[in-house]
C-alpha positions as CSV (number, residue, x, y, z in Angstrom):
1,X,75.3,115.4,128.5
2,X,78.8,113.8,129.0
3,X,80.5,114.5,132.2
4,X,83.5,116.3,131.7
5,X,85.0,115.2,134.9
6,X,85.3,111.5,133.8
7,X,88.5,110.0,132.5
8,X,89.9,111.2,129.2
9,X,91.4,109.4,126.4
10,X,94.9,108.8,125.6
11,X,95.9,111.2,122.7
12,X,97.0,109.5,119.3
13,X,100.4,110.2,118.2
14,X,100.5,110.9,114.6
15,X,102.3,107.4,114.0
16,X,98.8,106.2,115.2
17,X,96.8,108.3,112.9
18,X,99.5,107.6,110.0
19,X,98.6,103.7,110.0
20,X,94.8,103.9,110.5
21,X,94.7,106.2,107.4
22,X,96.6,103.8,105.5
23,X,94.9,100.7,106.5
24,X,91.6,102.5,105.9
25,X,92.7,102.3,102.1
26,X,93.0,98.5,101.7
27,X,89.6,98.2,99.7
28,X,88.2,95.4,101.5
29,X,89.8,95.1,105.0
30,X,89.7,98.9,105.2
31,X,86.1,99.1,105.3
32,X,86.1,96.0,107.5
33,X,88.3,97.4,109.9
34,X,86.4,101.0,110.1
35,X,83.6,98.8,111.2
36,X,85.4,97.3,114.2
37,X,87.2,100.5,115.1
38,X,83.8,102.2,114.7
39,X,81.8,99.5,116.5
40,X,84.4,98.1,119.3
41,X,84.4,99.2,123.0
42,X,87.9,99.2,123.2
43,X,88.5,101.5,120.4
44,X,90.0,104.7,121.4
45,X,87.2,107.5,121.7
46,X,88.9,109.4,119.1
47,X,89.8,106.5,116.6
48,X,86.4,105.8,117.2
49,X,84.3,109.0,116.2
50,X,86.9,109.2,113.1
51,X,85.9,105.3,111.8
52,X,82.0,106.5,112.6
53,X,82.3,110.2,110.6
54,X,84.2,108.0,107.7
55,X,81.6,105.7,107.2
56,X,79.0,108.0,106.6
57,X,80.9,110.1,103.8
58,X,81.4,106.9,102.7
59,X,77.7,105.8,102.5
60,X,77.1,109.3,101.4
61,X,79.5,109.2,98.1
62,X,77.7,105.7,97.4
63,X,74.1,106.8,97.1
64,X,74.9,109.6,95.8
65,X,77.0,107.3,92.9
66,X,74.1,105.6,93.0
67,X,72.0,108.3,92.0
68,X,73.9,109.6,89.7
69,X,74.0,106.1,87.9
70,X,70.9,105.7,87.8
71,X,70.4,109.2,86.3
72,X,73.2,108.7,83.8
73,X,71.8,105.4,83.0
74,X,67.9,106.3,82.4
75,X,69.0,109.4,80.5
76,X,71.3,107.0,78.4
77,X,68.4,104.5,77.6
78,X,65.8,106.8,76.6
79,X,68.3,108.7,74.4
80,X,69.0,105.3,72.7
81,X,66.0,104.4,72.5
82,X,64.8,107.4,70.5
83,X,67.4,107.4,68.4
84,X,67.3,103.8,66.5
85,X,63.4,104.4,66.1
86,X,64.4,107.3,63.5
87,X,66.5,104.7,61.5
């Protein structure tokens, strides 16, 4: 349990929150930079648990794209399949 008597973090203003949403956007160094804000000490607590809570809906959509896919795909190839043996 953390102790709530310990030093607290410095609240984000909303210009704070403004430019970490957009930079999480940038399709490549968005992700990258989650990571770091996710993963670095000196990442503010808050900053911090939103990189971390990101990442996993992130990793969340892509298996369950991934799924999906796979579905999509194996229903697509065994409908085709079928089909040009009638011909």
């Amino acid at each position: 349990m953390e102790n709530i008597q310990g030093e607290t973090a410095p609240v984000m203003s909303l210009k704070d929150w403004v430019i970490s949403v957009l930079i999480s956007f940038i399709p490549v160094i968005g992700f990258i930079m989650l990571l770091v804000w996710a993963f670095s000490d000196s990442t503010n607590p808050n900053k911090k648990n939103w990189a971390k809570a990101t990442l996993i809906i992130f990793a969340t959509g892509f298996v369950l794209y991934l799924v999906f896919a796979f579905i999509f795909f194996g229903a697509m190839m065994s409908a085709g399949a079928g089909g040009f043996d009638s011909m």
